[in-house]
C-alpha positions in Angstrom: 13.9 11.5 5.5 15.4 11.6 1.9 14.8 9.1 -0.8 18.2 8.1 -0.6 18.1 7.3 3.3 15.9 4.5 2.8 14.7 1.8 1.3 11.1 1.9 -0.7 9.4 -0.6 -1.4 6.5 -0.9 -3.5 4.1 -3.4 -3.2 1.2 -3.5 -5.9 -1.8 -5.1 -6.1 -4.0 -8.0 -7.3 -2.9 -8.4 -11.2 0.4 -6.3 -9.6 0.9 -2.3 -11.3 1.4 -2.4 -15.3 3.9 0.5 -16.5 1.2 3.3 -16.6 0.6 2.8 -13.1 1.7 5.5 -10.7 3.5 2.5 -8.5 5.5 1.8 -11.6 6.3 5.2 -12.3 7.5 6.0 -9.0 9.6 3.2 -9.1 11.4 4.2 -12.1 11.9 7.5 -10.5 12.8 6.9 -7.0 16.9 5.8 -6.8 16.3 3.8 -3.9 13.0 2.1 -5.4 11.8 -1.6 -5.9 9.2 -3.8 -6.6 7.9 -6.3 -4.0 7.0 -9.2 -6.7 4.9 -12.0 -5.7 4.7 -15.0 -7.2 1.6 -15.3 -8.5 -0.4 -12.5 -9.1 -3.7 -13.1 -10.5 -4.0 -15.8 -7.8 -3.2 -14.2 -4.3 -2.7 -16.3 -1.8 -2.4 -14.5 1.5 0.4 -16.4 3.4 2.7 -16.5 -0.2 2.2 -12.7 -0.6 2.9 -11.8 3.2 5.5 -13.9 3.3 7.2 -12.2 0.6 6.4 -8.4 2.1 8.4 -10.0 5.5 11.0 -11.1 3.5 11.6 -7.5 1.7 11.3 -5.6 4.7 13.3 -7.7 6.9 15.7 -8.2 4.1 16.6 -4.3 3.7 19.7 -2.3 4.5 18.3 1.2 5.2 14.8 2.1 6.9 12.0 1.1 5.2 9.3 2.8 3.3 6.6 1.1 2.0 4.3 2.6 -0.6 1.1 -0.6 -1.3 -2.1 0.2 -3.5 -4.9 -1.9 -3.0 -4.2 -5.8 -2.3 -0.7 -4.6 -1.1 -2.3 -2.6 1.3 -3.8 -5.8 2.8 -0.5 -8.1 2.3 1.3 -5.3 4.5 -1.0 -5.3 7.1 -1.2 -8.9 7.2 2.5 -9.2 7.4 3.1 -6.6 10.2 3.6 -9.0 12.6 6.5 -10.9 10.4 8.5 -7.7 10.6 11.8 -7.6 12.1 13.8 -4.3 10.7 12.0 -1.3 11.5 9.6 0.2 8.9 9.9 4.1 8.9 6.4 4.9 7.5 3.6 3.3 5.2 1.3 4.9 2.2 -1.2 2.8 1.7 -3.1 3.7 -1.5 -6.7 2.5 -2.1 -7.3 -0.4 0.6 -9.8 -2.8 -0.6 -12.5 -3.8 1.8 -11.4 -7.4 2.4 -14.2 -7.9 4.4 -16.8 -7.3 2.6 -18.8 -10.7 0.8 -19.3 -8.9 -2.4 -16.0 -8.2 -3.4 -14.8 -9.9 -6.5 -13.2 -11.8 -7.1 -13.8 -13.8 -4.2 -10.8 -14.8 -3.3 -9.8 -11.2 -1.9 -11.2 -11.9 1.0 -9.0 -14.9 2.3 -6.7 -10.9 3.1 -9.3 -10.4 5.3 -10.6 -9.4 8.2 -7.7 -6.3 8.4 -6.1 -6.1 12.1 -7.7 -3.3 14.0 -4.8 -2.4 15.9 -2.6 0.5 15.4 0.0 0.2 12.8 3.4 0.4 14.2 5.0 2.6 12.1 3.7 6.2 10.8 1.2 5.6 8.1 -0.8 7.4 5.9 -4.2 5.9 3.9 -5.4 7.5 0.1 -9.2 6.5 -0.5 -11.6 7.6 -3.4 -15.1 8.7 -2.7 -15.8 6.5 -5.4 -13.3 3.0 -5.2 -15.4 0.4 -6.4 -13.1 -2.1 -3.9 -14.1 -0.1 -0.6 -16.6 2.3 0.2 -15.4 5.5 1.8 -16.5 5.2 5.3 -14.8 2.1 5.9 -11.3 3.5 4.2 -12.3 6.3 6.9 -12.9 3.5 9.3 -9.1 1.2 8.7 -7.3 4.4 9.0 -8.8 5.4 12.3 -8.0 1.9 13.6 -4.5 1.9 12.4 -3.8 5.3 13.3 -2.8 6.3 9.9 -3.6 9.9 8.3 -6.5 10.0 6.1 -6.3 11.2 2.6 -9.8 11.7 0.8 -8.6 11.9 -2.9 -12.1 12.9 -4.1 -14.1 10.7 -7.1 -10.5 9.0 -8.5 -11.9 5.4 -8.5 -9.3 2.7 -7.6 -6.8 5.2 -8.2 -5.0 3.0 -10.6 -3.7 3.6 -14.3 -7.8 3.0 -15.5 -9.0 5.5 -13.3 -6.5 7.9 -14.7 -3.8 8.0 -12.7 -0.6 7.1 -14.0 1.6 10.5 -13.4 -0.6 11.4 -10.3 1.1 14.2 -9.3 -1.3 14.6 -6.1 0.1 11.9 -5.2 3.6 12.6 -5.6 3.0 15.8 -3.3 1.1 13.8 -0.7 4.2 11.1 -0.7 6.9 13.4 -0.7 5.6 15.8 1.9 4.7 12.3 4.2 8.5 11.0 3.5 9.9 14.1 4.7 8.1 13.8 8.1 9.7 10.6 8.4 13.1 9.8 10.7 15.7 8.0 9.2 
């Protein structure tokens, strides 16, 4: 699949992806690119933000490709179900562990428990050795259950503009070489 044969939506995180970002980048660079904005995003609320994820996917004209880091990783998954155009393939960069009591702030975990079925769609999952949001084996863990391809991107933190990685040209390679195993 080509950028221009589908729709790509980018759905950021908690706080959403500030212009050093590598969402925000992307965005800027990819013709067919936009931004899945919630409406509040310092205060998630899980049925506004997968409500609005439904609405993008089922609202575009080509095949959709979703590209989510962190939080948006859970909204997607959470919204699955709300789909009604088909999704052509998912990266899922940096999933948070939604399940896990610790996680701050608190409120992240109303995203949780993640479905443990397999995604529907071709997916691929980026973690960090070193995210403080998730621990490796339980990235590992999500991707297994959703069937996705795992992608260990080595110590890159949240893998977020403070971590460094606003170009991220790994990532780039990882997307583009993903998008064109996609059908349109």
């Amino acid at each position: 699949m080509k950028v221009k044969e589908a729709d790509i939506l980018i759905v950021p995180g908690y706080t959403n992806s500030g212009p050093d970002h590598w969402q925000s980048r992307w965005q800027a660079n990819l013709s067919t690119a936009r931004r899945v904005e919630q409406a509040e995003w310092s205060k998630p609320v899980r049925e506004d933000w997968t409500a609005t994820v439904a609405d993008a996917v089922n609202e575009a004209e080509r095949p959709v490709v979703i590209v989510a880091h962190s939080l948006g990783v859970a909204a997607v998954v959470q919204a699955v179900a709300d789909f009604r155009k088909p999704v052509a393939g998912a990266f899922l960069v940096a999933p948070p562990d939604v399940a896990n009591p610790a996680i701050r702030p608190r409120h992240l975990m109303t995203f949780g428990p993640y479905p443990r079925e397999p995604l529907p769609f071709p997916s691929v999952v980026v973690a960090s050795a070193n995210d403080p949001f998730c621990a490796l084996d339980v990235a590992e863990d999500i991707a297994a259950a959703w069937g996705s391809l795992f992608i260990q991107a080595g110590e890159a933190g949240h893998i977020n503009a403070d971590a460094g990685y606003g170009p991220w040209p790994e990532g780039t390679m990882a997307f583009a070489n993903f998008l064109t195993r996609l059908k349109a």
